[in-house]
C-alpha positions as CSV (number, residue, x, y, z in Angstrom):
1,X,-27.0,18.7,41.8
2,X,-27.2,20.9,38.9
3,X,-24.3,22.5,37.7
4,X,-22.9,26.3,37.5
5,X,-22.8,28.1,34.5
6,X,-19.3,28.3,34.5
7,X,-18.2,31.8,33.2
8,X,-13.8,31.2,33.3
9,X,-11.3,31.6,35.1
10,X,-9.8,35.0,36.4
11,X,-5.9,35.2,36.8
12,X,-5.2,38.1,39.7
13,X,-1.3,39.2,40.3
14,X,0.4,41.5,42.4
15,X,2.1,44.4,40.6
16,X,6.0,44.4,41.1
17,X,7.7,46.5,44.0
18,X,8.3,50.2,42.3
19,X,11.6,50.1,43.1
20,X,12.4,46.7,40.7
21,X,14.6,48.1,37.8
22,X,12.5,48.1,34.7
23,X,14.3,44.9,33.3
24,X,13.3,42.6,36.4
25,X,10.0,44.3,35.9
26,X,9.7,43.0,32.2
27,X,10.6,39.7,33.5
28,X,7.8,39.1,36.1
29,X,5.4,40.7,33.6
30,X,6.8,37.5,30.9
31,X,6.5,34.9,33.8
32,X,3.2,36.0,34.4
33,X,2.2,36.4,30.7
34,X,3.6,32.6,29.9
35,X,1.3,30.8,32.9
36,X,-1.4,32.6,31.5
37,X,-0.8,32.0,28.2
38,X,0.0,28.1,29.0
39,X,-2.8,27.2,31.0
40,X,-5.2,29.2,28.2
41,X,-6.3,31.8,31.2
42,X,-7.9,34.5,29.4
43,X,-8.4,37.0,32.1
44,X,-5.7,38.8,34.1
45,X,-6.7,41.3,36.8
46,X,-4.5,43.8,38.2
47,X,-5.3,45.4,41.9
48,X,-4.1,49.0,42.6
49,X,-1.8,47.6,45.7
50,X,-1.9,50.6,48.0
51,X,-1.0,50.9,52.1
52,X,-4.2,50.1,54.4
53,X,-4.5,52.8,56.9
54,X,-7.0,50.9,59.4
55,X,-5.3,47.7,59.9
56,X,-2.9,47.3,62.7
57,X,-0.3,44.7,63.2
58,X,0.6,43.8,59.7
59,X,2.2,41.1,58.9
60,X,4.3,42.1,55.1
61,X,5.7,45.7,55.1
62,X,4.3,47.5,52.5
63,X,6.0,48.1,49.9
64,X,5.2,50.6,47.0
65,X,3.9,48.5,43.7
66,X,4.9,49.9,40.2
67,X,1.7,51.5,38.8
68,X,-1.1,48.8,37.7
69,X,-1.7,50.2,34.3
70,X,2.1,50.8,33.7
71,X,1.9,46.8,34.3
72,X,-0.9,45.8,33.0
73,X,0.5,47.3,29.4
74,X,3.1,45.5,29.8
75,X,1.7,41.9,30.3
76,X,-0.2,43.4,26.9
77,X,3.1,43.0,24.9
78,X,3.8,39.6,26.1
79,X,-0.7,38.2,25.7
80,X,-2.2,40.9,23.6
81,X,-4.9,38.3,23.6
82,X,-6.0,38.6,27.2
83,X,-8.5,41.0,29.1
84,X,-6.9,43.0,31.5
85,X,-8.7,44.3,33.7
86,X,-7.4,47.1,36.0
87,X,-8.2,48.0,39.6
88,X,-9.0,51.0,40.8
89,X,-9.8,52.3,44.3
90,X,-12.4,54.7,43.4
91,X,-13.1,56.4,47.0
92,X,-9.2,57.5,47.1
93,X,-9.8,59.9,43.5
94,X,-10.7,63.6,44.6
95,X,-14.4,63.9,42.4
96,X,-12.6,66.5,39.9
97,X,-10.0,63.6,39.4
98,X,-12.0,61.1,38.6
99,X,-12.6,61.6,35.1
100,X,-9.4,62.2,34.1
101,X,-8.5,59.0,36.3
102,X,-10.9,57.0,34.1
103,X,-9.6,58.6,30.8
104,X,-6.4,57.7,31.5
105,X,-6.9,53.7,32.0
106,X,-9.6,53.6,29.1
107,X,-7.3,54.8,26.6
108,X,-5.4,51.2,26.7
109,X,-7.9,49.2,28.8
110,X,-11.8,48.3,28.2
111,X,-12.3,46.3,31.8
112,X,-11.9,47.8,35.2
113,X,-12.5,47.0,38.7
114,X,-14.5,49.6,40.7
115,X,-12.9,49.0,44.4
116,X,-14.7,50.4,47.5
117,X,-12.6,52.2,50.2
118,X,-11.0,50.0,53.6
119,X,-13.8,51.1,55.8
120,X,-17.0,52.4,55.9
121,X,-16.3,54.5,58.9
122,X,-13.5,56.8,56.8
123,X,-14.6,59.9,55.1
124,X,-13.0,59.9,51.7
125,X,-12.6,62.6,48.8
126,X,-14.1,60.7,46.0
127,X,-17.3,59.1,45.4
128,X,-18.5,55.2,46.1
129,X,-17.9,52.4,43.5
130,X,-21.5,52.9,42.9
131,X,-21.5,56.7,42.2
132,X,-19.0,56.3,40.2
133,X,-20.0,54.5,37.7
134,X,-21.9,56.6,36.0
135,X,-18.7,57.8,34.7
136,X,-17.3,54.4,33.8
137,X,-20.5,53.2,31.6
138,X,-19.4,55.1,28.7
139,X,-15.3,54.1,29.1
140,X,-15.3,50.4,29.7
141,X,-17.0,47.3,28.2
142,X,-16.8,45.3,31.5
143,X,-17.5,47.0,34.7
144,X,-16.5,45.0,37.4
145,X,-17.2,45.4,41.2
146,X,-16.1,43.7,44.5
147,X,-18.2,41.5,46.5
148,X,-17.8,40.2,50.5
149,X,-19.6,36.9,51.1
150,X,-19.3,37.9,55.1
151,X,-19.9,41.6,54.9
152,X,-23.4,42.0,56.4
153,X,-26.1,43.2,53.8
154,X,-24.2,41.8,51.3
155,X,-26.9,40.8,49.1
156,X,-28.6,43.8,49.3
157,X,-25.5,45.9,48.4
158,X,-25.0,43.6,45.3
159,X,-28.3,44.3,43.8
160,X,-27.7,47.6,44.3
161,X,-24.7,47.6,42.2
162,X,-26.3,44.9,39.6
163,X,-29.0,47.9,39.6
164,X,-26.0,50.3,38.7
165,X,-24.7,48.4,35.8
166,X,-22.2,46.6,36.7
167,X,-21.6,43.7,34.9
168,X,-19.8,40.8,36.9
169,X,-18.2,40.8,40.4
170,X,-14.9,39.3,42.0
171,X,-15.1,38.1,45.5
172,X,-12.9,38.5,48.6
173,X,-10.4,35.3,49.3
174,X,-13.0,32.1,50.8
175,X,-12.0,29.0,52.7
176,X,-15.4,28.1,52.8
177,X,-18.4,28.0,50.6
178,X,-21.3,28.2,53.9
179,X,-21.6,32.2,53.5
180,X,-21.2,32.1,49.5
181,X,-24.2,30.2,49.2
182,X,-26.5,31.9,51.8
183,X,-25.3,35.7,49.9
184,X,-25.8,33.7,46.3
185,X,-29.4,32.6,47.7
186,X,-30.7,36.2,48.9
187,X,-29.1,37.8,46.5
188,X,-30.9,35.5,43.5
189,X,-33.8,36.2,44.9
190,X,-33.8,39.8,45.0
191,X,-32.5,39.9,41.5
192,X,-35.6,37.4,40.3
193,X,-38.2,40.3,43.0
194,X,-36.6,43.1,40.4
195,X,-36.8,41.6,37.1
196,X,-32.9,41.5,37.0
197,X,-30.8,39.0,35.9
198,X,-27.7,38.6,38.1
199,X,-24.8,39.6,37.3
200,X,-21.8,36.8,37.2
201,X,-19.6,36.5,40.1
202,X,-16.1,35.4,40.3
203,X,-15.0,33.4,43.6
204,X,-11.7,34.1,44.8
205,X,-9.2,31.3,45.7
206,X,-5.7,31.2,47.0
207,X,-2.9,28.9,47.8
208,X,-0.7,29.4,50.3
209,X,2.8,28.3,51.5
210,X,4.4,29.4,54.9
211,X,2.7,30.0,57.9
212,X,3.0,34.2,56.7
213,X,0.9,33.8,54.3
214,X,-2.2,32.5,56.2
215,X,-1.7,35.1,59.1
216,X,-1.4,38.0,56.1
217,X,-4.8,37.0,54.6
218,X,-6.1,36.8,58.3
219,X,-4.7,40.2,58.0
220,X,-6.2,41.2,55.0
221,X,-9.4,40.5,56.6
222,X,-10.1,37.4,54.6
223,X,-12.2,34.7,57.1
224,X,-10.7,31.4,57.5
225,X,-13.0,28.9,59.6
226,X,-11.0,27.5,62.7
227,X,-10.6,23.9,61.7
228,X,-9.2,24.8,58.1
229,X,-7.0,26.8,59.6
230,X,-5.9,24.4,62.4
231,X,-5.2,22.0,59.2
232,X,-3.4,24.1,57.8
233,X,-1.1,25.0,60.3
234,X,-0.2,22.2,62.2
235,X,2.4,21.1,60.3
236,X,4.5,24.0,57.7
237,X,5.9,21.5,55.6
238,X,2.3,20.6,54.4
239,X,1.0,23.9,54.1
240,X,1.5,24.3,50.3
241,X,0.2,20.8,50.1
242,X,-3.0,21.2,51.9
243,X,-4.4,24.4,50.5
244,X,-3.8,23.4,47.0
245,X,-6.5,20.7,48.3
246,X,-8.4,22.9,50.0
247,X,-8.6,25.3,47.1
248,X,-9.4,22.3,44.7
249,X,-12.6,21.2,47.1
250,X,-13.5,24.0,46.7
251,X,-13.3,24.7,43.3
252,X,-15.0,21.6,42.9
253,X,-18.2,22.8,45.2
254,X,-18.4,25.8,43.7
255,X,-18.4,23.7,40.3
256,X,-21.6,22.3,41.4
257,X,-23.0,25.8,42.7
258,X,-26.2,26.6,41.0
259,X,-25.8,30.4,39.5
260,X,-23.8,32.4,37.0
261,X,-20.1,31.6,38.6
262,X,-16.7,31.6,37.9
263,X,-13.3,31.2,39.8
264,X,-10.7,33.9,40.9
265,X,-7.0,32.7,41.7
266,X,-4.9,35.1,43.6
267,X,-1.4,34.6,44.4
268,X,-1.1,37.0,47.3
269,X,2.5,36.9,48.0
270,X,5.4,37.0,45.6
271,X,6.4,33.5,46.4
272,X,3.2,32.1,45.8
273,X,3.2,33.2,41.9
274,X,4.5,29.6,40.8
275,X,2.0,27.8,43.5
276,X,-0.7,30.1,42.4
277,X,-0.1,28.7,38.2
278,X,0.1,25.2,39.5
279,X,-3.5,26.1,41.2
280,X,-4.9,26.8,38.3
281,X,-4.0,24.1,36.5
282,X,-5.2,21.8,39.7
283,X,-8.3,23.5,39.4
284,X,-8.7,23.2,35.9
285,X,-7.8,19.3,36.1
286,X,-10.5,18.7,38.7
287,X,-13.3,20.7,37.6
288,X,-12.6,19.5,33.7
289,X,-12.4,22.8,32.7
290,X,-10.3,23.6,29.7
C-alpha cells in the first residue's frame, strides 16, 4: 500500500490552571519545552481551554487555564525554535473584537488555529472560522482549521475551508481510522473536481490512563468504537498500557494512509503529559519517523 506523505508531528498541551503561581507555571512550560525539544517535535499547539456550555454531566471541573498566548510565549523562551501555534475560538470574539483579537496574537505568533463554536445550534457574536479568515490571511503564515472525521458533511465543509485558504487542519481525538478514510476519500475527490490541491491534515491521537480519562473524551464528544473501549476498560491497571498500543496501530495505519497526513498527540489530562511524551516517542519508533 502506498505510503502518506508524512507532513510531522504536532505536539498539543493544555495550558496550566490560572490560578498556578507564575513559578509552577514556568516549570510546566520547561517540562513541556524539554519533551519537545528531546523527541525533535517541531510543532507545539496551544488550545484556548474555555467552559463548554452545551455538555451536561462533565466528568473534570473546569477549571480556568492561564491565557494561551501568555503560555505559548513562554514555551518560546525555553524552544524559540518551534512553531507555536495558538488556538483561538473565533465564534466567541464580538466582530469589532476580532481584529484587535488577531493583532494581538500575530505580534509574537505567525500560526493560529481557527476554532468553530460547541454547536451549531448556538447563536454567537462573532463570525465562523471561515468568515474569519479573511482577516487572518494577512496576520499569520499558517492558517490552521479544525476537522471532524464523524461530523456529517465533513468533506464538504473541508473544501470549503481549503477554498478559504486555510492551509492544513488538526483533527478531533480518533480510535479508529473507518470514518478518516471515508472523509479523506470524498474529500480528495472534491479537491481533485475543483482543481485544488488538499490541504494537509493532522490526525489526533491520545493516550490515556484511568478510567476518567476515557469517560472525559467520551465527554468531549470524541467517538470511541464499543470494542476499543470495552478493551480498554476491562481491566484499569492496563489502561495506560493498551492505548499506548492502540494509539501506535494507529499511527502505523495512518502511516500507510494515502494523502498529505501527519499526526496530532494530545495529552488531555494533566496526568497524561508524561504518557502523552512517551507516545510520541512510541509513535516515532514504530512508524520510523525521526
Amino acid at each position: 500500500m502506498r505510503r502518506c506523505n508524512f507532513k510531522g508531528i504536532i505536539f498539543t498541551v493544555i495550558p496550566p490552571p490560572a490560578d498556578w503561581d507564575i513559578e509552577k507555571v514556568k516549570r510546566k512550560s520547561f517540562e513541556i519545552a524539554s519533551i519537545s525539544n528531546m523527541l525533535n517535535i517541531k510543532s507545539i499547539n496551544i488550545p484556548e481551554v474555555i467552559e463548554e456550555k452545551g455538555g451536561v454531566g462533565r466528568i473534570v471541573p473546569y477549571k480556568p487555564k492561564v491565557d494561551n498566548v501568555l503560555f505559548g510565549n513562554m514555551l518560546k523562551e525555553f524552544n524559540p525554535g518551534a512553531e507555536i501555534i495558538i488556538d483561538k475560538v473565533i465564534p466567541l470574539i464580538p466582530k469589532e473584537e476580532l481584529v484587535s483579537s488577531l493583532d494581538k496574537i500575530s505580534k509574537d505568533f505567525r500560526s493560529i488555529t481557527l476554532v468553530g463554536g460547541e454547536s451549531s445550534k448556538r447563536k454567537y457574536p462573532g463570525y465562523s472560522p471561515v468568515e474569519a479568515i479573511r482577516f487572518a490571511k494577512d496576520r499569520f503564515s499558517n492558517i490552521y482549521g479544525i476537522t471532524i472525521f464523524t461530523r456529517r458533511n465533513e468533506p464538504e465543509r473541508l473544501i470549503a475551508k481549503t477554498r478559504a485558504g486555510f492551509k492544513a487542519f488538526i483533527s478531533q481525538i480518533v480510535f479508529e481510522t473507518d470514518n478518516m478514510r471515508r472523509v479523506l476519500k470524498e474529500y480528495y475527490l472534491l479537491c481533485e473536481k475543483e482543481g485544488l490541491k488538499p490541504s494537509p491534515i493532522y490526525v489526533s491521537l491520545a493516550p490515556a490512563s484511568r478510567r476518567k480519562d476515557i469517560h472525559f473524551m467520551e465527554w468531549l464528544g470524541v467517538y470511541i468504537p464499543e470494542n476499543i473501549k470495552n478493551y480498554l476498560l476491562e481491566d484499569e491497571r492496563l489502561i495506560e498500557k493498551r492505548s499506548i498500543e492502540i494509539v501506535e496501530r494507529l499511527a502505523l495505519d495512518i502511516s500507510t494512509t494515502y494523502g498529505e497526513l501527519g499526526i496530532n498527540v494530545e495529552h488531555v489530562m494533566y496526568n497524561n503529559l508524561q504518557v502523552a511524551g512517551y507516545t510520541l516517542h512510541r509513535i516515532k519508533e514504530v512508524c520510523g519517523w525521526r
